[in-house]
C-alpha positions as CSV (number, residue, x, y, z in Angstrom):
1,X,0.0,0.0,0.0
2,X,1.3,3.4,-0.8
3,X,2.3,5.9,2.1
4,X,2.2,9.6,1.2
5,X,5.2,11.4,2.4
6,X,5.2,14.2,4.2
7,X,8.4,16.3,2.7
8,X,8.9,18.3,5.3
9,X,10.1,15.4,7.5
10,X,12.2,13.6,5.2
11,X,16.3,13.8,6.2
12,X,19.1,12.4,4.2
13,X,22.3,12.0,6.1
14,X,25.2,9.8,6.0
15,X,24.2,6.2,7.2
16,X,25.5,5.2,10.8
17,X,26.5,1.3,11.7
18,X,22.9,1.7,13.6
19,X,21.4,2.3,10.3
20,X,23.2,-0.7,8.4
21,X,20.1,-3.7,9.7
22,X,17.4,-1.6,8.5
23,X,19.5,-0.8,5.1
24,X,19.8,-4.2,4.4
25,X,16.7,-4.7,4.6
26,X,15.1,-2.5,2.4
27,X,18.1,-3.9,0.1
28,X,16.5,-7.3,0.0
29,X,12.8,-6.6,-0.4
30,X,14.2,-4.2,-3.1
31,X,15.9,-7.2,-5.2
32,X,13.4,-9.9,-4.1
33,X,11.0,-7.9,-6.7
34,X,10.6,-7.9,-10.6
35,X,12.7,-7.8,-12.7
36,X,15.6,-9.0,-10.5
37,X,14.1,-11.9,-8.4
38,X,17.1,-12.3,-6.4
39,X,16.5,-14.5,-3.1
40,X,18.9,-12.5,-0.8
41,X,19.1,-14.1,2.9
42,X,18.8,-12.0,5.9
43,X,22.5,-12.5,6.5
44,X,23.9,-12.1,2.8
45,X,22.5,-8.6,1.9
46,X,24.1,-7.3,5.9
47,X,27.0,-8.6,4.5
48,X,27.3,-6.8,1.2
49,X,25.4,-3.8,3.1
50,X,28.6,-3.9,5.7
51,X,31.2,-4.2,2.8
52,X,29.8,-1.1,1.2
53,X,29.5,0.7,4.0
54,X,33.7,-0.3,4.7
55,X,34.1,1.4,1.5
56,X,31.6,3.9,0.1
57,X,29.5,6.6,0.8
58,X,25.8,5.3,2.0
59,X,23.3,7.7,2.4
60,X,20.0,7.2,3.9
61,X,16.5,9.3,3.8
62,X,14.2,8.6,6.4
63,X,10.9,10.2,7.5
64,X,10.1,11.0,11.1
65,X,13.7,8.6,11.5
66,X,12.5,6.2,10.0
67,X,14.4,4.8,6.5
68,X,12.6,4.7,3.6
69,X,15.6,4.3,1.3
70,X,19.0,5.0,0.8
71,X,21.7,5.3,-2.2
72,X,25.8,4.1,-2.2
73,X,28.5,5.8,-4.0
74,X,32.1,5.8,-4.3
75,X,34.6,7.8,-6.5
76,X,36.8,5.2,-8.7
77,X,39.3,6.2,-11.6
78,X,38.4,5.3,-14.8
79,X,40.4,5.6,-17.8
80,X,42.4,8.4,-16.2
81,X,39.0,10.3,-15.3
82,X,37.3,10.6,-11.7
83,X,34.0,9.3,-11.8
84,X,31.4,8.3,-9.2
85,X,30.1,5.1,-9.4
86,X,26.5,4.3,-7.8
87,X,26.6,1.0,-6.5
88,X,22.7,0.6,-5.3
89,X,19.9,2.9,-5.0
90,X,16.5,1.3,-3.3
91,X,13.2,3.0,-1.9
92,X,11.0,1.2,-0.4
93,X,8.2,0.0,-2.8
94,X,4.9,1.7,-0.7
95,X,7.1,5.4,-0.9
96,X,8.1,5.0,-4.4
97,X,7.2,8.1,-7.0
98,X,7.2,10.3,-4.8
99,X,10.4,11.9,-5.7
100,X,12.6,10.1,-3.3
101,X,15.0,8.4,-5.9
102,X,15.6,11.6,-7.5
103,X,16.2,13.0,-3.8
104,X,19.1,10.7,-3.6
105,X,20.1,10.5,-6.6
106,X,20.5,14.6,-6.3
107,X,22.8,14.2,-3.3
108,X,25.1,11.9,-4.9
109,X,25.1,15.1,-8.1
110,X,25.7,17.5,-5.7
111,X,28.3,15.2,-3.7
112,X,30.2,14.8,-7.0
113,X,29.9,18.1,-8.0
114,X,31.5,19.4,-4.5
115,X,34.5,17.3,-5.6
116,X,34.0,18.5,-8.9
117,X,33.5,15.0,-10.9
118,X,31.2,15.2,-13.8
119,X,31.0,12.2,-14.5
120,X,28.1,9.8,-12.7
121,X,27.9,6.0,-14.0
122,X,25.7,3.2,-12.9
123,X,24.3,0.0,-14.1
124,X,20.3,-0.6,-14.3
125,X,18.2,-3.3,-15.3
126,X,16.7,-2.2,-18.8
127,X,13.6,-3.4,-17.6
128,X,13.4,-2.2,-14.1
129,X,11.4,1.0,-13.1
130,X,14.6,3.2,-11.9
131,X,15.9,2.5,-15.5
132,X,12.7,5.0,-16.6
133,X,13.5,7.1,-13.7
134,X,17.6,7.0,-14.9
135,X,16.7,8.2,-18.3
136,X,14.2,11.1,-17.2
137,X,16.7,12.6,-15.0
138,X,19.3,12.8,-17.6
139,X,21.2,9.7,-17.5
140,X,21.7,7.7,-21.0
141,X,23.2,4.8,-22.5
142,X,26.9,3.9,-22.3
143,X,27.3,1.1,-25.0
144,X,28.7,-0.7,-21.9
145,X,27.4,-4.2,-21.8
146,X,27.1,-6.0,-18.6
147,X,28.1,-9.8,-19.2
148,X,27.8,-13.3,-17.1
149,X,28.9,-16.5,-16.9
150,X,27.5,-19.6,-15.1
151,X,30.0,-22.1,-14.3
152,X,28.3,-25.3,-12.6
């Protein structure tokens, strides 16, 4: 069911270990759903959640203190170029369209232009609602192909 937001409420600040349970969460109900259909246990997604958090910037934005979503970003050097990679970006689904992903997704601009990177990439599932969101906001097509392997 969809909760309206109220804006004035909603924070986004830099995610604290506190934070990191309640991250991983949303992370797995955000994968468990079309078109990824990942099955992500309890335990995995604080894993990768922690090894992110080791390593990259993870924002959250939570209403009345409670998180509703958050974003991860790190800088990496790519052919000789700063650039600032988004690793995951998840709302939870009764909050979504409500502006929230472009929320984050406008910290991370800002955070990148502060350090004065103009260069944002990510990778998005060309059938997944964010990839809509993506292209709206400015974002476009690389030509960079993400490729996989399954060896039994």
């Amino acid at each position: 069911m969809k909760k309206t937001l109220s804006n004035s409420n909603l924070i986004i600040k830099e995610a604290g270990n506190k934070d990191l349970n309640k991250i991983a969460e949303i992370f797995r109900n955000g994968y468990i759903e079309e078109p990824y259909n990942e099955k992500w246990t309890e335990e995995n997604s604080l894993k990768k959640i922690k090894d992110y958090y080791n390593g990259s910037k993870v924002l959250v934005i939570a209403e009345n203190n409670n998180i509703i979503g958050f974003i991860i970003y790190y800088k990496m050097i790519w052919d000789n170029k700063i650039k600032l990679y988004i690793n995951e970006i998840v709302v939870l689904k009764e909050f979504r369209n409500q502006g929230i992903g472009t929320r984050l997704l406008n910290e991370a601009e800002k955070a990148a232009e502060k350090e004065n990177i103009n260069n944002i990439e990510l990778a998005s599932h060309i059938k997944s609602k964010a990839f809509q969101l993506y292209k709206k906001l400015g974002y476009k097509e690389s030509g960079l192909v993400i490729m996989e392997k399954i060896i039994k």
